[in-house]
C-alpha positions, 0 to 999 in steps of 0.5 A: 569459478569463485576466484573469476567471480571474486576478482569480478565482485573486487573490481565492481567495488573499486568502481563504485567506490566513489559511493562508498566514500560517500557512505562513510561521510553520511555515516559519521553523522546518525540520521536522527529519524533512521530509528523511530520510536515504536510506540510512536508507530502504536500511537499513530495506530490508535489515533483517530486518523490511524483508526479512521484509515483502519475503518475505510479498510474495513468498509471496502472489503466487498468493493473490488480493489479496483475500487480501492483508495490504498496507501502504498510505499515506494521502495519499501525495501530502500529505508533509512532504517537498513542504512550503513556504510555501504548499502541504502546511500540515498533511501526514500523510507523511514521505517522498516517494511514492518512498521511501514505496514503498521502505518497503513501501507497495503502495497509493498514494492520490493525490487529483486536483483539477481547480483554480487553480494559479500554476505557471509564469510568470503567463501560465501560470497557469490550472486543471490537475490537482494533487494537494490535501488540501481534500475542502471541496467549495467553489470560489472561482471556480477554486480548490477551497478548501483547496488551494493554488495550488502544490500538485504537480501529479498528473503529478509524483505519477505520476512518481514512481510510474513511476520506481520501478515502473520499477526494480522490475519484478516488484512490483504495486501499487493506484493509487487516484486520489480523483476531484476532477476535476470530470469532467476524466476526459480530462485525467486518463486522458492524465497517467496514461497518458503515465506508466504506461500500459505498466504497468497492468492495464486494468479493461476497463470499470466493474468492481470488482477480481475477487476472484480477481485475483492478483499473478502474474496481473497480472504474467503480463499483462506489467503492474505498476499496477491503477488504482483511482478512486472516483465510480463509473463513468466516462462517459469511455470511456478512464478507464472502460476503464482504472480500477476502479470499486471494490475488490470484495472487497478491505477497507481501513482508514486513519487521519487524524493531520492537525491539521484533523482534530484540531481537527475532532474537539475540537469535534465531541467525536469523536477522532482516527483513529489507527492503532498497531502493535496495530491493525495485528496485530489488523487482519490478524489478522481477515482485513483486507487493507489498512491505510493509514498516515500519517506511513510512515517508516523508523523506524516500529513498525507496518511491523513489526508488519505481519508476521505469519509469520517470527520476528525475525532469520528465515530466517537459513539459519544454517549454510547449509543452512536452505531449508525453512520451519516454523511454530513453536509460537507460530505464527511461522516459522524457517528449518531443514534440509529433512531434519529430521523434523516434521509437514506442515500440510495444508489441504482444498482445498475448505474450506481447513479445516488439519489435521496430518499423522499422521505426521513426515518430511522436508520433501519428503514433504510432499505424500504425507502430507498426501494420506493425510488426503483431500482436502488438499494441503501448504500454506502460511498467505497471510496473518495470519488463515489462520496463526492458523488453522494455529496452532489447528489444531496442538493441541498440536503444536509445529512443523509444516512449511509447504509454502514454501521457497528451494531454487531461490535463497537468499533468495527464498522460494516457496510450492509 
């Protein structure tokens, strides 16, 4: 049986040989971004678009996901930082997982094959779960084509996954795991579970992600991960009460800058998915909730562009009393003294239409001004598409006060 699937393994990589020579010419040359500098990820966390982003976060933990504006990575598993000459040829990452969840990712997407693999001594080799780029749907005996028989394994993808919602308990993340397993739900459900089982929110059987389904609610469960896998329900009744069968109502977009893609493109006459700083705006503006990016690093524009409320270099508690939240005119937020005089922005709480207070005040009378309308409450934008609309709704008022604030702790900012 080894040997039938050893003399398999053999001919699958003389087939693919063309892209291990390939391999070893890209090799000759070190990709200067293969390795970015940590502390240059540590600096982008305590910058204030790192800090913004963090914020945001913070402030639509109550809202439900569905709600969400949340940067994902496409292929998180296919970086540069796991290249040699063999594996990852044509990557759409960076950074590791790891650092792609420092940078803000809160969608991970690991694709897992059950394939050839050549780890370990030769009497090791065999089939397992690795996290592979191929979507082909052709096998060469064991091996799917276009994966490679070094690629990571799924548990070391996991791993990473673990160690950073380990140290960072209070975070929530979608896990989405493209299924390529010919069916090896068992094997798969026992990587995931070994890693992260504690930490994930059990979909209880086949079921989409409830579209009222927050991330406080996940937290108040004692749990950090929804797990995600695409192919419908499974017949496994572990994976089947772990996993969500599909977003529900969450909506995503993701981009492919790959150079197989290119080339795909050129002869299709098609081009190629690319996503830019505008596309991301404009996307949370009409009310998406996930936009997947490839090539995620420190340095990258759109991050910034994925926020949506507070002005550059805000909150700043500029001379230490600063705790209360305000929409400015062009709809972004600053921080300003809770005892200074604006309107309050008030939302139905049945249509969640805003309007404006009749009146100016100090931020703590908020809620009674807001009830004077009606049936409103004072209230906070969750996301890009809701703060466009509080900006409408402002007419020719310039600043209105938002129900948000870090009274209770400098820096930490909630809605009420």
């Amino acid at each position: 049986m080894f040997k039938r699937t050893f003399i398999r393994q053999i001919s699958a990589l003389a087939t693919l040989g063309f892209f291990s020579l390939h391999a070893l010419a890209m090799s000759a040359t070190p990709d200067p971004q293969a390795s970015v500098d940590g502390d240059a990820i540590t600096q982008f966390q305590n910058s204030w678009a790192g800090k913004a982003l963090a914020h945001q976060r913070n402030m639509d933990a109550n809202k439900p996901l569905a709600e969400n504006n949340i940067i994902g990575s496409h292929n998180s598993y296919n970086s540069r930082k796991y290249r040699n000459a063999t594996r990852y040829l044509d990557p759409q990452q960076i950074v590791s997982i790891y650092d792609q969840l420092r940078l803000g990712a809160r969608f991970i997407e690991l694709d897992a094959h059950w394939t050839a693999h050549t780890h370990g001594w030769p009497w090791q080799w065999g089939t397992d779960l690795l996290l592979c780029h191929s979507g082909i749907g052709v096998d060469v005996g064991d091996l799917h084509v276009g994966c490679s028989l070094t690629d990571r394994r799924v548990e070391d993808g996991i791993a990473e996954v673990a160690r950073w919602i380990n140290e960072n308990p209070k975070e929530v993340i979608i896990l989405y795991f493209e299924d390529h397993t010919d069916g090896r739900h068992q094997e798969l459900f026992n990587v995931i579970n070994k890693q992260l089982g504690a930490n994930i929110y059990a979909s209880q059987g086949c079921k989409a992600i409830p579209n009222t389904l927050t991330k406080n609610q996940v937290l108040a469960s004692g749990k950090q991960v929804i797990v995600w896998k695409d192919g419908g329900c499974s017949g496994n009744q572990n994976m089947s009460n772990m996993a969500f069968t599909s977003l529900g109502d969450i909506n995503r977009i993701w981009e492919d800058r790959t150079s197989i893609g290119a080339i795909g493109a050129f002869f299709t006459n098609g081009s190629v998915k690319k996503i830019e700083s505008e596309d991301v705006i404009q996307a949370f503006k009409n009310g998406g909730n996930i936009v997947n990016l490839d090539d995620m690093t420190h340095s990258d524009d759109r991050l910034s562009a994925a926020i949506w409320s507070w002005d550059v270099n805000e909150p700043n508690n500029w001379g230490g009393n600063q705790d209360c939240a305000l929409q400015w005119e062009n709809g972004r937020w600053d921080d300003t003294s809770c005892s200074n005089q604006h309107f309050f922005a008030c939302q139905h709480n049945e249509t969640q239409e805003w309007n404006i207070s009749t009146y100016q005040d100090a931020w703590q009378a908020g809620q009674q001004a807001c009830s004077l309308l009606g049936n409103y409450r004072f209230s906070t934008p969750s996301n890009s598409l809701e703060n466009e609309k509080l900006k409408t709704a402002k007419g020719g008022i310039s600043h209105v006060w938002l129900n948000a604030s870090d009274r209770t702790e400098e820096g930490t900012w909630i809605t009420h």
